[in-house]
C-alpha positions in Angstrom: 8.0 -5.7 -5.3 9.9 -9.2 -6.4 7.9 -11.2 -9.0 9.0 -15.5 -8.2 7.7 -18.7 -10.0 7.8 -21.6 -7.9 6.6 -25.1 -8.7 4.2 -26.7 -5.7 3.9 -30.6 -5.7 1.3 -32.0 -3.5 0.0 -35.2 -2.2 -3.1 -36.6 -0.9 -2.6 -35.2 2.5 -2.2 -31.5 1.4 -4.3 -31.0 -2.3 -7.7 -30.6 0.0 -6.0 -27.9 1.9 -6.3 -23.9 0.8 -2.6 -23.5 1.0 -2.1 -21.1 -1.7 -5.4 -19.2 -0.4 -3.9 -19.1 2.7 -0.1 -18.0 1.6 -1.7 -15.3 -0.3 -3.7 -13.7 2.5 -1.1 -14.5 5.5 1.5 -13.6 3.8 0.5 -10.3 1.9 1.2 -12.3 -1.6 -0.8 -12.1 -4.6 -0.6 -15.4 -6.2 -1.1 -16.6 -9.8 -1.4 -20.0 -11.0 0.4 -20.2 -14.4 0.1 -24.5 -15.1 -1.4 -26.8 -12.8 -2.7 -30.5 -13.3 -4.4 -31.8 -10.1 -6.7 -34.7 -9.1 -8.0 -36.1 -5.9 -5.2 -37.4 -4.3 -2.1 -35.4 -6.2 -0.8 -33.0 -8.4 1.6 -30.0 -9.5 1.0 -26.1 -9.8 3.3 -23.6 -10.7 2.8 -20.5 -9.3 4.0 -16.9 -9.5 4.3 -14.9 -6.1 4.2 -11.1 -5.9 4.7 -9.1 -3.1 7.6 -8.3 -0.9 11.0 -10.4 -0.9 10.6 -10.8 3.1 7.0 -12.3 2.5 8.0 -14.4 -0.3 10.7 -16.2 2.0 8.4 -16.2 4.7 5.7 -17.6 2.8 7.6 -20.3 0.8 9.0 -21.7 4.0 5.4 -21.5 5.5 4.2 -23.8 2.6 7.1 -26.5 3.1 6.2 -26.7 6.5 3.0 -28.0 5.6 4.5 -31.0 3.5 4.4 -29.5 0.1 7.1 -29.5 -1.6 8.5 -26.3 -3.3 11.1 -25.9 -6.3 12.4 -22.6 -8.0 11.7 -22.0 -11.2 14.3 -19.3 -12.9 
């Protein structure tokens, strides 16, 4: 099991969306949101992701494919 914090910025298109409901279940992940300040039409969450390295991958390049756009945090 890897353990990954990632920082997700969204815009108005994407913050109505489930996406990190969604990464966790598609994607075998379990997500937890460390920081986050959101409001109707943006905002920023950084998120750990557990699970398997493969999923992880998969998953992160799932969630840029939707417009959101992801940065490592190390």
């Amino acid at each position: 099991m890897s353990k990954r914090r990632f920082m997700f910025t969204f815009n108005e298109e994407q913050i109505r969306d489930p996406i990190i409901y969604n990464l966790g279940q598609q994607f075998n992940l379990v997500t937890n949101i460390r920081r986050a300040d959101l409001s109707e039409d943006e905002g920023w969450i950084v998120l750990e992701l557990e699970g398997d390295e493969k999923g992880i991958e998969q998953g992160i390049a799932w969630v840029t494919s939707k417009g959101v756009r992801v940065d490592p945090i190390e």
